[in-house]
C-alpha positions as CSV (number, residue, x, y, z in Angstrom):
1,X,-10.7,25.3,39.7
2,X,-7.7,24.1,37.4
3,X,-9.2,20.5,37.4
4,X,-10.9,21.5,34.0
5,X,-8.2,22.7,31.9
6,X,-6.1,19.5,32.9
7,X,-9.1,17.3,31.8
8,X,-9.2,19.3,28.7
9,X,-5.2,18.7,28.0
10,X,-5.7,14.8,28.8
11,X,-8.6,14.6,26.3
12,X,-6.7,16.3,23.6
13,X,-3.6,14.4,23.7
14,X,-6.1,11.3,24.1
15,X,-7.5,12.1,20.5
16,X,-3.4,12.8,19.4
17,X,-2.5,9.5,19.8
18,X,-5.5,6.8,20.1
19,X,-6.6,7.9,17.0
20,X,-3.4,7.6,15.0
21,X,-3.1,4.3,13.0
22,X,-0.4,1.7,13.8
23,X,3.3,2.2,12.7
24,X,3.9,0.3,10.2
25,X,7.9,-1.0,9.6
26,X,7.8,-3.4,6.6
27,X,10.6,-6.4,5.8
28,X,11.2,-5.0,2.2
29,X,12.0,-1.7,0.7
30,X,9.2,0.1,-0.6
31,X,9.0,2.8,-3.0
32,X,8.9,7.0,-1.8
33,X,5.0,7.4,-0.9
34,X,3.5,9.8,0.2
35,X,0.3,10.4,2.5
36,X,-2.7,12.7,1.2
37,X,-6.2,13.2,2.1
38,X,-6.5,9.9,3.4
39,X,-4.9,8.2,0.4
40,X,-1.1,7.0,-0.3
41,X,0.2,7.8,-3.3
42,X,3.5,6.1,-4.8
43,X,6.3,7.4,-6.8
44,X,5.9,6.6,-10.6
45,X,8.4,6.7,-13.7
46,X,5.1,8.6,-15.2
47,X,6.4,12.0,-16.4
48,X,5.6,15.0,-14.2
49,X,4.5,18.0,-15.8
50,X,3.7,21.5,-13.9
51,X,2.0,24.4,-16.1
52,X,1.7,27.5,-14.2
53,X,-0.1,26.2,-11.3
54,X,-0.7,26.9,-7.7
55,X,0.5,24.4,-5.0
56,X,-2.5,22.6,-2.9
57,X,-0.1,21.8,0.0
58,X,3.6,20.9,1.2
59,X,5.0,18.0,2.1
60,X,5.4,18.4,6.1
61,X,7.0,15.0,7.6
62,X,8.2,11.4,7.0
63,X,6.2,8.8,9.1
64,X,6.0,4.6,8.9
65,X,6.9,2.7,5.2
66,X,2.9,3.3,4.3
67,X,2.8,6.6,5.9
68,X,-0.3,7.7,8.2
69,X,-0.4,11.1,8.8
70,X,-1.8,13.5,5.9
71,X,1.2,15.2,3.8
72,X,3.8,13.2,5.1
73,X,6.3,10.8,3.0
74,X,7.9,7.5,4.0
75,X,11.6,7.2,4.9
76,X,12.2,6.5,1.3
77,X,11.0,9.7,0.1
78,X,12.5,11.8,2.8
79,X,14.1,13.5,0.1
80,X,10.7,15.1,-0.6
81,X,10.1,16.4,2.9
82,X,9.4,20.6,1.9
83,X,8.3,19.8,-1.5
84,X,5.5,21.0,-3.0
85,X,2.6,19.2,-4.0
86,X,0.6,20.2,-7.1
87,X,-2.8,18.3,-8.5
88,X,-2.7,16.6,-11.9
89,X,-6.2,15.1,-12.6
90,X,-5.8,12.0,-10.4
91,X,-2.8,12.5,-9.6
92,X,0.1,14.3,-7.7
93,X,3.1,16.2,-8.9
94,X,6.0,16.9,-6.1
95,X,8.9,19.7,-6.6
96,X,11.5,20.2,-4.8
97,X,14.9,22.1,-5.6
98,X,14.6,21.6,-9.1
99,X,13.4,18.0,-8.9
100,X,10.0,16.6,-10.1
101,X,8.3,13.2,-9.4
102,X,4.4,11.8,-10.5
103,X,3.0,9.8,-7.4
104,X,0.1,7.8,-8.3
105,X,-2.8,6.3,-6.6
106,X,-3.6,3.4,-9.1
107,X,-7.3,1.2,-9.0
108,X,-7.9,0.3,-12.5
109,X,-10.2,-3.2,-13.1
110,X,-7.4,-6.0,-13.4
111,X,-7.3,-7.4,-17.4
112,X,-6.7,-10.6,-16.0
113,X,-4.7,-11.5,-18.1
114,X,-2.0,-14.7,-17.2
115,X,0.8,-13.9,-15.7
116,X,3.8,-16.6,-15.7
117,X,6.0,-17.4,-13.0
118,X,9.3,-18.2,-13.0
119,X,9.8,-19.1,-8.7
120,X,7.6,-20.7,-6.2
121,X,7.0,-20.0,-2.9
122,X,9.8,-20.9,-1.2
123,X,12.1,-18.9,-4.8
124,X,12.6,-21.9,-6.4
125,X,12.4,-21.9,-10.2
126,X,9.3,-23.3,-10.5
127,X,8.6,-25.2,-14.1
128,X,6.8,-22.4,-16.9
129,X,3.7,-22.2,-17.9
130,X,2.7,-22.0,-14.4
131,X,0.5,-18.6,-13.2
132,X,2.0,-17.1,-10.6
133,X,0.2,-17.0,-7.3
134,X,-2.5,-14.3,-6.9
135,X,-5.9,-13.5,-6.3
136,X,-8.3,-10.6,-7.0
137,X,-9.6,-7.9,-4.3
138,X,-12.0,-4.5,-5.1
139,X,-11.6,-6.3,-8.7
140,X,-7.7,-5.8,-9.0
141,X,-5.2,-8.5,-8.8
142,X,-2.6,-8.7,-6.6
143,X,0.5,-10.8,-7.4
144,X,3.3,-12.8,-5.2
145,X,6.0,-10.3,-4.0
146,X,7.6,-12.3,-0.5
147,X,7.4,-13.5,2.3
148,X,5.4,-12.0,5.0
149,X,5.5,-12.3,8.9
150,X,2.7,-12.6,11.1
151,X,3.8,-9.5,13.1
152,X,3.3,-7.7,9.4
153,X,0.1,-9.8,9.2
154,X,-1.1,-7.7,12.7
155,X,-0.4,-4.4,11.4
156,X,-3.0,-4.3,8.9
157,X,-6.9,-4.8,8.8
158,X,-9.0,-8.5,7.9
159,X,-10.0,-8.3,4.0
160,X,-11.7,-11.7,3.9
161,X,-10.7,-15.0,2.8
162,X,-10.2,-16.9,-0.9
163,X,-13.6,-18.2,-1.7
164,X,-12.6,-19.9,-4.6
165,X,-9.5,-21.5,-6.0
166,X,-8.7,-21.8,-9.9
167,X,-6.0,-21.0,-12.1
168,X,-6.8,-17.5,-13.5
169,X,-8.4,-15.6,-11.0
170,X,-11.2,-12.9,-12.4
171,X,-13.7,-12.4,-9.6
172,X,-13.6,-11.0,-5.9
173,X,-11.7,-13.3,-3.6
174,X,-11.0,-15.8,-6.6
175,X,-7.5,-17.2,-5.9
176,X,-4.8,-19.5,-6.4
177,X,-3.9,-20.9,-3.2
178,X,-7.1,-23.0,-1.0
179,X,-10.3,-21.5,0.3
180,X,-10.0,-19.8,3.8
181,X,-6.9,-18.3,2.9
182,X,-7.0,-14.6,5.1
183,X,-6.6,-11.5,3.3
184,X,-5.4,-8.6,5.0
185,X,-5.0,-4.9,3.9
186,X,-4.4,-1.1,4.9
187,X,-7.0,1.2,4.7
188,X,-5.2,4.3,2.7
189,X,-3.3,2.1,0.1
190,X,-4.3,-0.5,-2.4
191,X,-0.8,-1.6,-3.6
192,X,0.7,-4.0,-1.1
193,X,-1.3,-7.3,0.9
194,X,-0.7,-10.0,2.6
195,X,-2.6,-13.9,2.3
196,X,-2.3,-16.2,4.9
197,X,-1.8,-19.9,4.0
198,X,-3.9,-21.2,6.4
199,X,-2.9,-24.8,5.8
200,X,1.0,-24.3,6.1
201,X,0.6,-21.2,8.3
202,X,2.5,-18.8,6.5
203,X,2.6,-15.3,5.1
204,X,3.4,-13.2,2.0
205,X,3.2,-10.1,0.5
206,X,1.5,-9.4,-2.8
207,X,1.7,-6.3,-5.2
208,X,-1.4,-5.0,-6.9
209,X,-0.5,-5.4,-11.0
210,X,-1.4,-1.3,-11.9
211,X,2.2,-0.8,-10.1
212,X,4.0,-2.9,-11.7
């Protein structure tokens, strides 16, 4: 007669944690985040303003560097744990004993417009007039940051592969680097990535350019 219940308590903590995404423990410091309806938003230098307005939630937990659970911040915005969040148009606004941040979820078009690099791969001064690495993904760019691991690599989801190579890249899965190159990406944020160099086998990250 108890064989239901304990079925019932295996099947909820089943749903608890398969359905949870991966931990994810980058090699670089990353920016507070924070977690919220299925979207991570960053910390900004943008101004945040609050006019007599309600909070839509609080900030309950810190989880993994691109946190996966909803209202929860990364370690770097543990400060935040307990703050409130308030809605401003597309974005958030936190509070928390007397302190205020913007976080931002940002997707706009890229400009394409050049962007010169001053190290190569391996952080080397490269010569100028050189664009820096990139490529272009849901029509934003993404830039060089680092180097990546292939443990990192695991952690996210396939995105695809360069298509084309050329200097300036301006259309999906344009890039400067060789075709084949693997994409990979997480599924709540849009700012960090990592390409594969399929012919030297290694990784790195790039930044989308709206953050930068």
């Amino acid at each position: 007669m108890r064989l239901k219940p304990i079925i019932l308590t295996l099947c909820v903590l089943g749903c608890l944690f398969g359905c949870q995404s991966k931990p994810l423990s980058l090699s670089f410091d990353v920016p507070p985040a924070l977690c919220f309806e299925e979207k991570i938003y960053w910390q900004t230098e943008s101004e945040p303003v609050v006019e007599n307005q309600m909070p839509i939630a609080t900030v309950e937990a810190v989880s993994p560097d691109f946190p996966d659970q909803n209202k929860t911040v990364n370690p770097s915005g543990q400060n935040w744990v307990d703050a409130a969040i308030y809605r401003d148009g597309d974005d958030l606004i936190l509070e928390h004993e007397n302190n205020t941040a913007r976080f931002e979820y940002r997707n706009a078009p890229t400009k394409q417009e050049r962007v010169l690099k001053d190290f190569d791969e391996t952080g080397e001064i490269a010569p100028p007039g050189m664009a820096l690495p990139h490529f272009v993904y849901e029509d934003m760019a993404y830039f060089l940051l680092g180097k990546a691991s292939a443990g990192e690599a695991a952690l996210l989801e396939p995105a695809g592969t360069i298509r084309k190579v050329c200097e300036i890249a301006g259309e999906n899965f344009d890039g400067v680097g060789h075709v084949g190159d693997e994409l990979y990406a997480s599924p709540t944020q849009n700012r960090y990535m990592i390409l594969h160099d399929i012919q030297n086998d290694t990784y790195a990250w790039y930044e989308n350019e709206n953050y930068f």
